[in-house]
N, C-alpha and C positions, 0 to 999 in steps of 0.2 A: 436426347437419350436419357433416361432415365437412371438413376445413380445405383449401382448394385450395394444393398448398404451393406451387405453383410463381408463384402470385398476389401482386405485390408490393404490394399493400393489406394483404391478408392476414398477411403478412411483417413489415409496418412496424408494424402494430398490434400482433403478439404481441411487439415489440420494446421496443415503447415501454409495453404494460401489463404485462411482466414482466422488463423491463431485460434481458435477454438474446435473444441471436438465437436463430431456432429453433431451425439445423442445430446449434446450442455446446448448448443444453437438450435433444435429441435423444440427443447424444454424452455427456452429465454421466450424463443417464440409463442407458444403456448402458455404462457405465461401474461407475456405481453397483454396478449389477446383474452385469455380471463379475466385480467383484475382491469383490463383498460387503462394502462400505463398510456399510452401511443393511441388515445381518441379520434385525434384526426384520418390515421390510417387502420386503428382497427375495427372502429365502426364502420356503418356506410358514408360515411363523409364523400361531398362529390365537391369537384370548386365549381367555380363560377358558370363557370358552360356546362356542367350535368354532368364533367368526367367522374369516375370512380376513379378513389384516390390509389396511388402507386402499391406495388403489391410489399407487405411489409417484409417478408424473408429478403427481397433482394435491397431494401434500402437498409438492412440492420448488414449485411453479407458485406454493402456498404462501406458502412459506420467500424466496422472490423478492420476492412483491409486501412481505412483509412487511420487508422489507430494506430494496426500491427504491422505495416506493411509501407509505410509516410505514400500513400497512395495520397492524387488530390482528388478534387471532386469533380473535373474534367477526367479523369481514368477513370472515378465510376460510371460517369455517364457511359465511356466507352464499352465498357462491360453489362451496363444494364439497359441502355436507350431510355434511361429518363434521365430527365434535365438535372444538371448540375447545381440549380439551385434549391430544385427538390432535393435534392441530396443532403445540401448545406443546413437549409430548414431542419431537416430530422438530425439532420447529424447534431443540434444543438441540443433537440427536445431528448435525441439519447442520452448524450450525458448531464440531462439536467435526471433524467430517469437514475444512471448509474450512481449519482451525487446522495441523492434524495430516497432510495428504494435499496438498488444493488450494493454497496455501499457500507448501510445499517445493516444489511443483511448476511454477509462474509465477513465483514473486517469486525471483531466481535472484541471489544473491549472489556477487560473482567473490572469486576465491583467489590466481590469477596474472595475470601481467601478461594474456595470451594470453586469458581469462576478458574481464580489462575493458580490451583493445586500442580495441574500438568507442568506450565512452566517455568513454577519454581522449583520443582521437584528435578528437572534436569538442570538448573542451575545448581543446586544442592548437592548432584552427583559432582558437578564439576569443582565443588571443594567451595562456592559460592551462598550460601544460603541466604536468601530474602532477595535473592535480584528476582525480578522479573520479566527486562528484557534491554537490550541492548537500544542506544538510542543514539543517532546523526542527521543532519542535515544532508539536503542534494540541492542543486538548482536545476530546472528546468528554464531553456531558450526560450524567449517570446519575443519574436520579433517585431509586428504588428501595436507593441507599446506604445499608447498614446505620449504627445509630446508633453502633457502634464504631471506624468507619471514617468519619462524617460529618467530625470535622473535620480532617484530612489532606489532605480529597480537598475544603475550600474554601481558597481563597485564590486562585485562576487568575484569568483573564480574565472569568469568569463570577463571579455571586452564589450560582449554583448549585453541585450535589456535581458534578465533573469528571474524567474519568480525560486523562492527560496522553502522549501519544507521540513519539517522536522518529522520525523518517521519513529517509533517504537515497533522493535522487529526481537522474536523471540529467538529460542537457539534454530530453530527450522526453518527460518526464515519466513514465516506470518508474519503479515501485519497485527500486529495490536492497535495503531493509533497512528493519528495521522493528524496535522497541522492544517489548514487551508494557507494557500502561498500567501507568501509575507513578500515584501522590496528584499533586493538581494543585498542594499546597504546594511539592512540589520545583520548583526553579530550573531553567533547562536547564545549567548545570556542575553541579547532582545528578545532572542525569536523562543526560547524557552518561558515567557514570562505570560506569552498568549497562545500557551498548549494546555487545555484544558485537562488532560492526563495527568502532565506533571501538580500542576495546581491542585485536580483535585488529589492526589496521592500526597501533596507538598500539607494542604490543611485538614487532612485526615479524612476527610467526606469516601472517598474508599476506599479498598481492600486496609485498613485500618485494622480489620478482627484476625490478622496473619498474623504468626509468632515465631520467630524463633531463633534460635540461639546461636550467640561469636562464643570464643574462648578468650578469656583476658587473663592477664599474667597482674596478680597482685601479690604483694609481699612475698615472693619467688614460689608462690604458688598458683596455679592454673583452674579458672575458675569458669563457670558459665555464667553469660551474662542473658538476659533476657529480650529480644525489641518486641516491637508490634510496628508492621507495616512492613512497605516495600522498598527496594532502592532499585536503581538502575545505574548501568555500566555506558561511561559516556569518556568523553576526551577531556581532551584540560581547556576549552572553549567554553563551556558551559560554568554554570554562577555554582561557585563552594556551597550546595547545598549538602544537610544531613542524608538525603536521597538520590546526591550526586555523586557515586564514584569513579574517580579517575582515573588511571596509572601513575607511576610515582615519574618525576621529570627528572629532579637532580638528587641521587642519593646515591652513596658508598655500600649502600647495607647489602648484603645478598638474599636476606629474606623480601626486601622490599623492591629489588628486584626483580625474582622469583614471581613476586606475587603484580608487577607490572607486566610480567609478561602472558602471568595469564590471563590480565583482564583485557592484552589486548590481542589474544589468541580468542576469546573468548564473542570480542567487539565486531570481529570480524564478518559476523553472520547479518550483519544490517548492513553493511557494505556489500555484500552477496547478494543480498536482499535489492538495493538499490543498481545491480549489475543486472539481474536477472529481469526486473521490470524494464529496465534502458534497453535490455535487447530482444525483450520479448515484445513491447510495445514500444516500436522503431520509432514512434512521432515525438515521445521523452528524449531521445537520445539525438535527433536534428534539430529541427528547427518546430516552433507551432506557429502558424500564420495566421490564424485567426483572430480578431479584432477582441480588445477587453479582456480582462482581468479576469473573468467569470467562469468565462470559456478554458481557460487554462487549470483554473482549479477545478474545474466540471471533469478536465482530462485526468487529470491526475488523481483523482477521486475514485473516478471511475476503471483506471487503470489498475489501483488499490484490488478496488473490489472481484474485478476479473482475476490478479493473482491468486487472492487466495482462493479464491473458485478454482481455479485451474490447481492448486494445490490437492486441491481436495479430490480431484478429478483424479491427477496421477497418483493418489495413494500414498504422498508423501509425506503425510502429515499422520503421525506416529502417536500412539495412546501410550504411555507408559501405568500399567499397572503392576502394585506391589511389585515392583523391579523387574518387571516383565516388556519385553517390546512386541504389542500386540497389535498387526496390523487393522486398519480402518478398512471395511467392501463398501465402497463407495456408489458401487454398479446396483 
């Protein structure tokens, strides 16, 4: 039967059984099949015996439920009649796609000021000026850990083998940046030392050209001080850097309590961030079974990139101009 698109039943169900909106799985597809992401399946590629290869909508419809849904690749076979290993095949070559393509192209990391005007500007509101964005680690399950790599990747939060990320997430919950997994052994002052974000913000290579102003209290006078650059709002796991700020741990003061509580009112929205990925893409939040290290940051990569797509999709991703909240038509 053919899908009545303009049916909001219809609509809500293919949203909700393959985590993406129609018209966005329409467009992936289409897509696909322009630029030749997926060669094998969007040319006429035939295998060995002169078959034409699988039809692409239903090995990506696939690749979805198996993301969104901890679907394996015996259940898609059930639902599609091709083979399970067809399935497994693409389901690599996707997220080597979503790593490499989807990826650069959602998850947008700023360079200048002008780049992350937006979200400093709602840090600003919040009594913060010069953050950029909030920053934490998560681990992701891997079961499938080779035994050479088994103890590296124990020691995290889990008893389990773990791969470990570091994530920058603004007030709205975007991604800004993203780590590729590290061993769950490392600490977050390991694992911030090989985030190319932090580093490059740490030796000035960019948003470098941003300004602006604390208030300092000199000789019982109240003064403006000047920076250049950015900081970011992180926990007390991470290395005392000039771009690392904390909450306060041990202190009597009420101002510096005050102000611990807002950075960690504030901290909150990466945490949101790494809730809403764990349950929108069910396979973060189980287990991943599949073999090697590659494959796990291939998921996670491309789970990235599908958030904020989907963000942008629902309209939640908000323009603040001249103090105005101006929604984004994304349709």
């Amino acid at each position: 039967m053919s899908p009545t698109y303009n049916d909001k039943r219809f609509l809500q169900k293919f949203c909700r059984r393959f985590c993406l909106p129609y018209h966005k799985f329409i467009e992936l597809v289409h897509k696909a099949c322009a630029e030749n992401w997926l060669p094998r399946w969007t040319g006429k590629g035939k295998d060995c015996i002169g078959n034409s290869a699988s039809p692409l909508e239903l090995l990506i419809l696939g690749s979805l439920q198996y993301l969104g849904r901890g679907f394996s690749f015996d259940d898609s076979k059930e639902c599609t009649a091709i083979s399970e290993e067809v399935h497994r095949c693409f389901f690599h070559k996707f997220i080597d796609v979503g790593r490499t393509i989807l990826f650069y192209k959602y998850v947008i990391t700023p360079t200048t000021a002008d780049d992350a005007k937006f979200h400093l500007h709602e840090f600003e509101m919040a009594g913060m000026p010069g953050a950029v964005a909030s920053v934490d680690t998560t681990h992701i399950v891997h079961e499938n850990c080779t035994y050479r790599l088994n103890r590296p990747h124990k020691g995290g939060k889990s008893k389990q083998t773990t791969r470990t990320f570091n994530l920058a997430a603004k007030h709205r919950c975007c991604i800004l940046a993203t780590t590729k997994g590290h061993p769950s052994s490392w600490n977050d002052k390991t694992l911030v030392l090989f985030d190319t974000f932090f580093s490059n913000v740490k030796h000035g290579r960019i948003l470098e050209d941003n300004e602006f102003h604390l208030l300092k209290e000199r000789n019982g006078k109240i003064i403006q001080v000047k920076y250049r650059g950015v900081w970011f709002l992180v926990d007390n796991g991470y290395l005392s850097w000039a771009i690392t700020v904390p909450p306060f741990t041990d202190t009597q003061s009420r101002k510096e309590i005050w102000w611990s509580e807002c950075v960690e009112s504030m901290r909150k929205y990466v945490e949101c961030t790494f809730g809403i990925l764990k349950g929108h893409w069910h396979i973060l939040k189980s287990v991943i079974l599949l073999h090697g290290t590659d494959a796990v940051d291939g998921i996670w990569l491309t789970s990235c990139a599908l958030h904020n797509m989907l963000l942008e999709v629902d309209g939640l991703e908000l323009l603040l101009v001249v103090g105005k909240v101006k929604w984004v038509n994304w349709n």
